[in-house]
N, C-alpha and C positions, 0 to 999 in steps of 0.2 A: 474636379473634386479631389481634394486628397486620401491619400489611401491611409486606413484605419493602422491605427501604431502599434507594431510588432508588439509591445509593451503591454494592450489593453487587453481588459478579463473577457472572457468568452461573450459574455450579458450583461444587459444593464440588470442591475438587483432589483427581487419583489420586492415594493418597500410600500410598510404596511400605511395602512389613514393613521391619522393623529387627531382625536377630539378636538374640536374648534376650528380647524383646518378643512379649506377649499381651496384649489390650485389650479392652475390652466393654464395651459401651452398653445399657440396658434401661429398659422402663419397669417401676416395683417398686409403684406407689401412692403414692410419696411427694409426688408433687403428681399435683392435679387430672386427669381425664380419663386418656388414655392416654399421653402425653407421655413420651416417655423422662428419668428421672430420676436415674440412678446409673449412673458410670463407674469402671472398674476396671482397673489397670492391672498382671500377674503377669511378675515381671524374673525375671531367672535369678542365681541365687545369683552374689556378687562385684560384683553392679553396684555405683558408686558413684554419690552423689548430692549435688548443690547447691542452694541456696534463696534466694529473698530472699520478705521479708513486709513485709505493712503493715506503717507506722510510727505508723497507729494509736494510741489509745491504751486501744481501748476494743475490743482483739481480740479474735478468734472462739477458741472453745475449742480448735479444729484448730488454727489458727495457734499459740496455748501451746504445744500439743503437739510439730509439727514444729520450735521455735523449740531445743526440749529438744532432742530428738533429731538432728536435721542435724547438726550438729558431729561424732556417728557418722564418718557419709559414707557409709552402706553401703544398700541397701534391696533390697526383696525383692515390693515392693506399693505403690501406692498407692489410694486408695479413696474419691472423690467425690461426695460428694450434690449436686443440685438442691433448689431450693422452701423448702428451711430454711435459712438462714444458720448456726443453732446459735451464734448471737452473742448477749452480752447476754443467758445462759439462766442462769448461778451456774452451782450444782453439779451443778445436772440437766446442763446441757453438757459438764461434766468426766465423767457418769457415762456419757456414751454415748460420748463418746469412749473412757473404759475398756472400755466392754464389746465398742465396736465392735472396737477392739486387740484385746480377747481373742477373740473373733472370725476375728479375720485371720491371729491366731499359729496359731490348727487348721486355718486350711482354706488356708492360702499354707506351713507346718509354715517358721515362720521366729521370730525374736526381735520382741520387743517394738520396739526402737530400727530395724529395718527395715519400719513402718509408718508410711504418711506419710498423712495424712485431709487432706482441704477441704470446705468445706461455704458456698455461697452461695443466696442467697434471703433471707426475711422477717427480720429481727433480731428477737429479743427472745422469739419463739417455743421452747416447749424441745420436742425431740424428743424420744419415748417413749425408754428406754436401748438397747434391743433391737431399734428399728427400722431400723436399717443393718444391722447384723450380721446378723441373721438373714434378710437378702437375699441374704446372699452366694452360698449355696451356686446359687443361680440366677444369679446374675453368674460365677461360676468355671467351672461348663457353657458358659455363651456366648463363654467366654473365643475368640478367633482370632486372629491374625497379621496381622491386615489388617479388621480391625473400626474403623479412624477413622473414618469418617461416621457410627456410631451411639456411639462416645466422642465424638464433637465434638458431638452432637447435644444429649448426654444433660445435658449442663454447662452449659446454655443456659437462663435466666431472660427477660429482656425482650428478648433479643437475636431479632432476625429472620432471621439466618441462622447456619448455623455455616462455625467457622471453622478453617483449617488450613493447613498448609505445609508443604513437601519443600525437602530440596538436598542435590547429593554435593556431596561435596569429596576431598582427600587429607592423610592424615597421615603425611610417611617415601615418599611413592610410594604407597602403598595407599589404595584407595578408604573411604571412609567414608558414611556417611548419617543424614541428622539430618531426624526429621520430630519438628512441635511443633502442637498445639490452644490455643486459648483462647476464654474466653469475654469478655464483655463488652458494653455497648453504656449502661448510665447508671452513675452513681455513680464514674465515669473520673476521677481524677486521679492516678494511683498514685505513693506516695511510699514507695518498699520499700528500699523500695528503695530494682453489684458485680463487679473483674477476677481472672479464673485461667488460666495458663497453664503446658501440662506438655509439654515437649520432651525426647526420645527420641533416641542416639545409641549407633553400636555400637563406638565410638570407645571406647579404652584408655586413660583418664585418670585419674589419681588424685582423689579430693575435693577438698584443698585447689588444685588447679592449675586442677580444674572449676569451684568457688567462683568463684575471680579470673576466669574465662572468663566467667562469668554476671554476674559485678558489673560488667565493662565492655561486656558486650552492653545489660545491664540498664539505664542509663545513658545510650546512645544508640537505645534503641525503648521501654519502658515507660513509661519516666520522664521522656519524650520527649511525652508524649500527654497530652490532656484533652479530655473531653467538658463536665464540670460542675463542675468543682474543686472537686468531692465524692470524699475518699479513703475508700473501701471497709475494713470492719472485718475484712473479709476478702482482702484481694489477695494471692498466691502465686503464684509462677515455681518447677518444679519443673526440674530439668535432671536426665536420667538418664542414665550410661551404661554400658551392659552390657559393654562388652571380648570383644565378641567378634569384633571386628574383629582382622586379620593382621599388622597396621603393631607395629613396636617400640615399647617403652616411652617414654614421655616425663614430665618432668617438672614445671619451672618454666610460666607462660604464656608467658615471652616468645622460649619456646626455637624458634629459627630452624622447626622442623617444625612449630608449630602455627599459625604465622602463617594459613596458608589456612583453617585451621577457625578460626579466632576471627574472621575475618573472614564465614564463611560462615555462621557460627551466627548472628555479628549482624545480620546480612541478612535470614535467618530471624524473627530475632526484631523485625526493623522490619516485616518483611511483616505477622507475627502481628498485632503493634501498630496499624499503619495499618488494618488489617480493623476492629480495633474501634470507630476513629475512625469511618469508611464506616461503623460501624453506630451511632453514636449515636444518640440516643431523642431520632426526629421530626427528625433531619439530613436538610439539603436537597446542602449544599456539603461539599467535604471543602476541607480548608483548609491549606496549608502556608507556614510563617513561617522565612524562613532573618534572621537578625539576624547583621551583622557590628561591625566597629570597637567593639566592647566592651572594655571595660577585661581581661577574662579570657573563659574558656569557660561559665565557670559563669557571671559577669555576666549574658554573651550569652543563656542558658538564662532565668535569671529573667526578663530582659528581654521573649524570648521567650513564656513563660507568662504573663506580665502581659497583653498583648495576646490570648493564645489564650484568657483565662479572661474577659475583658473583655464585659460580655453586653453593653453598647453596641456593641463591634467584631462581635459576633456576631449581633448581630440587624440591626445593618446590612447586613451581606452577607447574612443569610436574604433583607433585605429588596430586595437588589440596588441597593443606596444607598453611593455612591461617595463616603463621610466619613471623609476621609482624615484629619481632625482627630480623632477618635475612637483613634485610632491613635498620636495625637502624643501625647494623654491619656493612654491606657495606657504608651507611654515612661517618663512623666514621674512616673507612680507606683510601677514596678516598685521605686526602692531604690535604685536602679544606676546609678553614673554616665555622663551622657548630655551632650553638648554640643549647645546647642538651637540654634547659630548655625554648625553643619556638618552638623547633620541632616537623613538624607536618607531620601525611603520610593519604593517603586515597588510597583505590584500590576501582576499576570502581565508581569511586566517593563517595563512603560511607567512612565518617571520622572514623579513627580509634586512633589516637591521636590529643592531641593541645595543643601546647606549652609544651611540651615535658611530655605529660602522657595521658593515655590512659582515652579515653570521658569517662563520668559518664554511656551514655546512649551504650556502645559498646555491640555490640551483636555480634557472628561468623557466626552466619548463613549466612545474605547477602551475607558476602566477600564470603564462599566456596561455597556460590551458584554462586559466580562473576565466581569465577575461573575455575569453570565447562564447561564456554564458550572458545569459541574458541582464541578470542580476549581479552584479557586482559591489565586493567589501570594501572602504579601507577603512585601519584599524591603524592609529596616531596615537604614543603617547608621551607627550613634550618634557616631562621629568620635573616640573617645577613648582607641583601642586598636588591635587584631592578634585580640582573641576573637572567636568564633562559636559558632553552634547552632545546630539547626537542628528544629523543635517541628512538630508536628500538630495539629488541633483541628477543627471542625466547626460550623456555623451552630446559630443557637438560633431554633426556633419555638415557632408554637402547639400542636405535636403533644408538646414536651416536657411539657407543663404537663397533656396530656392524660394521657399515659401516665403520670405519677406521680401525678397526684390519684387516679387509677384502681388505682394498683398493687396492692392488695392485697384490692378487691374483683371 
C-alpha cells in the first residue's frame, strides 16, 4: 500500500449534499482486496450536463461514449469504475459499455444519451461485458445524499488520498452550491481539454452556457497541472447541474449574474487540480510557476509547462539544488518567444536574475533554504510582452520510478 503524500491535507473535507444529487462508493471486486471500486452518481430528471475529454488519441471506450452523447446536455446517471481503464480493449470495450448503458437505462428508468461511464486503471485489459452492470443494483441501495468520502474514495488508482471540494456562492441573490471529486496523482498532464473529475451543482444553467463555464474553468485548473506529461487515455471533467436551486433563469456565461459562479466553480476546480499536484507519484514539493512578460497567455502557459515538465527542473528541486540554469534551459525550449537579455527568474520570491544576468547582490542560501519547504515558487518573466499563467507541478523522485515499475503487479 503506498504511503499517504507528505503533500496531502490533514482530511478529506465535509462536503455538503447538493439538491438533486445521490452518490455511492463501494467496493464490488473489481479490483483487488476490499478497495472500493465503483462510483455512482443518481441526478434528478432535467439536470444538464458538460464535459471535456482527453485529447488523446488512443481513448477509452467511456470517453467515445460520452464524447456522443454530451452534446445532449441532459443526464440522469453517471457510473465509474476503478482498476480497469477499459482502454485499448476493441470491441470487448464498446460491449461493456453497451451493456453497462443497458444496465443503467432499467435501474436509473432513463434514456440511453443520459448515461455518462468513465473507467480508469490498467489499459489494455478488457472487462467481462456484464461486470459493471450487474453491480449496480448494489450501488443504487447505497445510493445517499451525502456519500462523497466513499465516491472520492472509490475513483482512486495510485492516488494516496481522496479528493474533494465545496463552495457556495450566489446566482441572482440566491445561494447556490458546487461540490466536485477527482481523482489523480500519475499519468498528469491533462490536455482535454490516470485524471477524473465530477463536479455537482444545483445551479439552473443550461448545457451550452454550462459547457463554456467548464471550458474556462477547465483552462485555468486542469489544464493548468502536470505531474509526468503523461496525458491519460482517460481524462474526464464531468459538470452536473440539477436546477434545483431558486435563482432565475440565466443564459449566456458572460451574463452579469453568473460572474460569481464562474468564478467560484473555478476556484473549485483549481482546488480540485492542485489536490492532484499534492498527490503526485513519489512528490516531495508542490511547485508553483507564475510566468509573466510573454508574448500572449497562452505563450505564457507553454512557457510555463515547459519548465513544469522539465525532469531536470524537477529533480533539481526534489533534490534541493538551486540550478537556476536548468530553468533558463527550459525557457529556451518551450517555442515561445523569450528575450534572453531581459530575462528574469525569482524562486519563492528572492531575485536571482534581471534582465538576463545574474543580480550583483545573489546569494544561494535563501533559495536552498526556499527549497527546503515543502511548497515552492518560481517566478519567470520573459520581457517580450503583457501575457501570463500561472501552472503547477511537483518534484520528481526516486519513489516515481518505484510506483510505476510496480504498477501492475
Amino acid at each position: 500500500m503506498l504511503k499517504r503524500s507528505p503533500l496531502a491535507p490533514t482530511d478529506f473535507p465535509f462536503l455538503p449534499t447538493v439538491d438533486g444529487v445521490r452518490v455511492a462508493g463501494l467496493s464490488t471486486g473489481l479490483k483487488k482486496g476490499k478497495k472500493r471500486d465503483l462510483f455512482v452518481a443518481d441526478l434528478q430528471a432535467g439536470t444538464t450536463i458538460a464535459g471535456k475529454f482527453t485529447s488523446s488519441q488512443c481513448p477509452s471506450a467511456p470517453v467515445d461514449w460520452c464524447r456522443q452523447v454530451i452534446r445532449r446536455g441532459k443526464a440522469r446517471t453517471i457510473i465509474v469504475n476503478s482498476g480497469n481503464a477499459n482502454a485499448f480493449t476493441g470491441k470487448a470495450g464498446d460491449q461493456t459499455v453497451a451493456e453497462t448503458i443497458k444496465a443503467a437505462v432499467r435501474h436509473f428508468d432513463c434514456r440511453k444519451a443520459e448515461v455518462f461511464l468513465a473507467s480508469t486503471g490498467v489499459i489494455g485489459e478488457p472487462l467481462p461485458p456484464k461486470a459493471i452492470g450487474e453491480r449496480l443494483p448494489g450501488a443504487v441501495k447505497a445510493l445517499t445524499p451525502n456519500g462523497w468520502s466513499d465516491a472520492a474514495d472509490a475513483i482512486r488508482t495510485t492516488d494516496t488520498f481522496s479528493k474533494g471540494a465545496c463552495i457556495e456562492t450566489e446566482i441572482a441573490g440566491s445561494p447556490v452550491r458546487i461540490v466536485g471529486i477527482a481523482k489523480g496523482s500519475g499519468m498528469i498532464a491533462p490536455d482535454m481539454a490516470t485524471m477524473l473529475s465530477f463536479i455537482f451543482t444545483d445551479a439552473k444553467i443550461p448545457a451550452p452556457t454550462l459547457q463554456k463555464l467548464l471550458d474556462y474553468g477547465t483552462d485555468r485548473s486542469f489544464n493548468s497541472i502536470t505531474v509526468d506529461s503523461d496525458t491519460s487515455t482517460s481524462d474526464t471533467v464531468l459538470l452536473a447541474a440539477t436546477g434545483a436551486a431558486s435563482h432565475k433563469s440565466v443564459s449566456g456565461p458572460a451574463q452579469a449574474h453568473l460572474r460569481h459562479f464562474r468564478q467560484a466553480l473555478t476556484d473549485l476546480m483549481i482546488d480540485l487540480a492542485t489536490q492532484v499536484v499534492r498527490d503526485g507519484e513519489g512528490a516531495t514539493k508542490f511547485i508553483t510557476i507564475d510566468v509573466t512578460g510573454a508574448a500572449s497567455a497562452r505563450a505564457a502557459k507553454r512557457i510555463g509547462l515547459a519548465i513544469a515538465n522539465s525532469p531536470l527542473v524537477k529533480t533539481a528541486i526534489a533534490g534541493e539544488d538551486a540550478n537556476w540554469g536548468r530553468i533558463v534551459m527550459a525557457i529556451g525550449k518551450a517555442g515561445e518567444k523569450a528575450d534572453r537579455d531581459k530575462l528574469s527568474i525569482a524562486m519563492g520570491g528572492i531575485p536571482i536574475t534581471k534582465n538576463g544576468r545574474l543580480i550583483d547582490a545573489y546569494r544561494e542560501a535563501p533559495i536552498a533554504r526556499h527549497l527546503k519547504e515543502q511548497s515552492v515558487t518560481i517566478e519567470v518573466d520573459v520581457g517580450v510582452g503583457a501575457g501570463k499563467a500561472r501552472v503547477w507541478t511537483c518534484d520528481l523522485t526516486h519513489d516515481y520510478i518505484s510506483i510505476n515499475a510496480d504498477y501492475r503487479s
